[in-house]
Structures are given as C-alpha cells and as structure tokens.
N, C-alpha and C positions, 0 to 999 in steps of 0.2 A: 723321736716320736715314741706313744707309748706303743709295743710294739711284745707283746707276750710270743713265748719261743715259740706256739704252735703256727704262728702267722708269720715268722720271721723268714724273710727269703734268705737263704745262706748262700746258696748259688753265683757263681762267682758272673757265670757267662748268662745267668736267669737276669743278674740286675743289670747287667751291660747290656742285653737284650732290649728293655724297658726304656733305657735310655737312649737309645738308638730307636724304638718306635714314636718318643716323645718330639712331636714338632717344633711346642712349643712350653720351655720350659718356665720358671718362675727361680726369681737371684732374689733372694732376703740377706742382707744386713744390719745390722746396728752397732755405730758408731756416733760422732757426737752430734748428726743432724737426726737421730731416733731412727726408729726402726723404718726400712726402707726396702721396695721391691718394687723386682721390674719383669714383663715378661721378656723374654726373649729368645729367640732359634740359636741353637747351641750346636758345635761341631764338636764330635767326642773321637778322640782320637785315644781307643783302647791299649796302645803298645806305648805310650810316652809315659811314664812311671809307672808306677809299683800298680798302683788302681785305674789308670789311664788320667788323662789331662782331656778339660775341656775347653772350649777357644768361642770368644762370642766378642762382640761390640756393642756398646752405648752409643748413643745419641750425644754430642761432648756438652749439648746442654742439660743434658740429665748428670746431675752431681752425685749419682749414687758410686760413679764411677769414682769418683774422691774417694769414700771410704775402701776402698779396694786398694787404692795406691798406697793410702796409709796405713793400710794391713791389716783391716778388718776381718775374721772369718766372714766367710758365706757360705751359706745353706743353699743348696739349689736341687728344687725340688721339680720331681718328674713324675706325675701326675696319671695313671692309667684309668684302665674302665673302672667304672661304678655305677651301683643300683643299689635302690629302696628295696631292704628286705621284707614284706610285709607278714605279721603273725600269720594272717590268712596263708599262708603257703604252705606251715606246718601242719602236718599230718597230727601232731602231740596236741593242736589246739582244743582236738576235740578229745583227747586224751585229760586232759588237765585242767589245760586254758591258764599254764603259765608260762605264756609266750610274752615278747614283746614286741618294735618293731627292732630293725636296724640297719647298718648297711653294708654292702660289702663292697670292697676296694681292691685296686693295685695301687704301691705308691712308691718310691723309689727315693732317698736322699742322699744325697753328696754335700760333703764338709771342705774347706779347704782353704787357704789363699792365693791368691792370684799376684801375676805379672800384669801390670799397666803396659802398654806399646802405644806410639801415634805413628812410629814409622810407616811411610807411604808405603813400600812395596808389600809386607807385612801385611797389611790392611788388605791391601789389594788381594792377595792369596786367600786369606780367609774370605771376604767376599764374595771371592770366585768359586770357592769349595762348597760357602753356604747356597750360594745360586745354585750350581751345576747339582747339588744333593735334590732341591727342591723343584729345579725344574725337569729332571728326569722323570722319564716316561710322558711325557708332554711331548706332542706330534711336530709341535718347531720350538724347539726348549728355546728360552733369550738366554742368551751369556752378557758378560759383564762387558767387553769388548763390543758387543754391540750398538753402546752408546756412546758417543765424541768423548775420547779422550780427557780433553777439559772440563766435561763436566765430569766424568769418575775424579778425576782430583780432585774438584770441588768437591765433590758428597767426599770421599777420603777424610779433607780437613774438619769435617762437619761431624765424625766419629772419634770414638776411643776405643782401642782394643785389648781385648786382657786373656791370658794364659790360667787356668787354675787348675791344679795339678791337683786330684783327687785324695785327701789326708785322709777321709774315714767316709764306708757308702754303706748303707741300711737299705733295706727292704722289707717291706710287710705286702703278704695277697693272704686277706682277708675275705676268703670263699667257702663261711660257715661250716671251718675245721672243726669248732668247737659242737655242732650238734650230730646229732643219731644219722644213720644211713639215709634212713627214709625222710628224714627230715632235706638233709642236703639233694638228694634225687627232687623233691618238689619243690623245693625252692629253683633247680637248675632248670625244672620241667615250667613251673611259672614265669621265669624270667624270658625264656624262650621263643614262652608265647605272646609275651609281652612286645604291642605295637612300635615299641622307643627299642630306637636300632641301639643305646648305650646299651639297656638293659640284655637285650640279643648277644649284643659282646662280653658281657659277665658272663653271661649263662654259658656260652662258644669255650670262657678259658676257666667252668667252672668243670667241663670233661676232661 
C-alpha cells in the first residue's frame, strides 16, 4: 500500500497489536481464477517465525483455497478504525481555505504463503482455538465439544485449513501527522463529538 514514512507503523508489537484486535480479517489472492477474497477470522500466533504465522479455514467449497495450495502469495489485510476527515474541522479553513476533505485510518498488511492441511484433528484444534478466542467473556461461552461428535466431523470434512507464516507485514495509522498542532487537536476534538461510535474510536487512538 501507498504508505509515506510519516504514517508508516514500524512498531513491531504496534502491528501484531492490530492484528490481534482484528475479528475479522480479509485473504486476497491472485492466481489463475483472478483476483480473489475472502473474509475470514484469523488465529495469529505471534512466536511461530520470524513475523508470527497466521492459521484460518475455508469453506472446501470456496476454491480460493486452491490458489493457496498452489503457492499463490496472499495479502491479508487487517482493517482498524476510520473516519471522514472533514475541511470543516481545520482551524487553517478560515485561515486560507486550502483545505480538502480526507480520511484517516489504521490498516495493517501481511504477505506470505501458506500450508494447505485437511487433517481431521488439525482442523479440530484450530476450530477450537478460534471458538474459545470468540466466545470468551460470554456468561456460558459454547465449545466445540458441545455439539455430537458426528457432526464436528462432518463440518470438519466440509473445511480446508491453511498455515501462512508471515513473509513481509506493513502498517500505516494515518491520524493527520501531516497537518499543524491545531489543526490535528480539531479534528480529534471533532471526531469525538461526533454521534458514530467509529469516528469516537479514531478520535480515542488519535491521543
């Protein structure tokens, strides 16, 4: 992504952060059925190489998982808060009036290729990792074991599972580095008071 150095997350534990508050993430490929994506809930397991390895499952009728087998990169992007920057916020508008609008972001992406797996027990672990992540802090969480046996096997064969070990991760937070004191103070002061809980969270991780 275009990504100029004053926006560039370097932070090593800033971008594993981000990818740990991402629920749900976005897998782009292209290979020889064109460009392809999927959402999906991703288990990042920070300590398995160099940048961490991340661990997810397809649906075995979504074919995007073919290009993965046959060693497609994938980009897999991790998506944080954003807001509409409006001229109106600058304090310079009335200075000048050469404002524009724009937006500001968190975004986070990871490079890499992946391991295909169908092994049952395999499967079964991740499943159980990605449940017990999501249903914690929930007053009676479900586990995976809570439903008949026979049917987790069934849903089992009805996936594909894949390993992607983290080759190259970028980050950009995009929180109007590039303007004057006063300017980034009202824009943070604007988005705060702003009724859209997204725009509340820009503003939260613009201090």
């Amino acid at each position: 992504m275009y990504n100029p150095s004053s926006f560039a997350i370097k932070d090593l534990d800033e971008l594993r952060e981000q990818i740990h508050g991402t629920r749900l993430a976005m897998l782009v490929t292209h290979g020889v059925q064109g460009l392809q994506a999927s959402h999906l809930p991703l288990l990042f397991k920070p300590d398995e190489g160099p940048k961490g390895t991340l661990f997810g499952h397809f649906a075995r009728a979504n074919p995007q998982w073919k290009e993965l087998q046959n060693g497609a990169e994938a980009l897999v992007i991790f998506a944080g808060a954003d807001a509409y920057v409006s001229p109106g916020f600058y304090p310079s508008k009335a200075e000048h009036g050469k404002v524009v609008p724009t937006w500001n972001y968190i975004a986070v992406h990871a490079y890499g290729t992946a391991d295909v797996f169908t092994d049952a027990e395999r499967l079964l672990n991740l499943v159980s990792a990605l449940t017990d992540r999501h249903e914690a802090g929930r007053a009676q969480p479900w586990k995976v074991a809570d439903a008949p046996a026979d049917y987790i096997d069934g849903m089992l064969k009805a996936i594909v599972g894949f390993a992607l070990p983290i080759q190259r991760l970028e980050g950009k937070r995009k929180l109007s580095q590039n303007r004057s004191a006063e300017d980034i103070a009202s824009v943070r002061e604007g988005l705060a008071a702003s009724p859209n809980v997204h725009d509340q969270a820009l503003a939260h991780l613009m201090r």
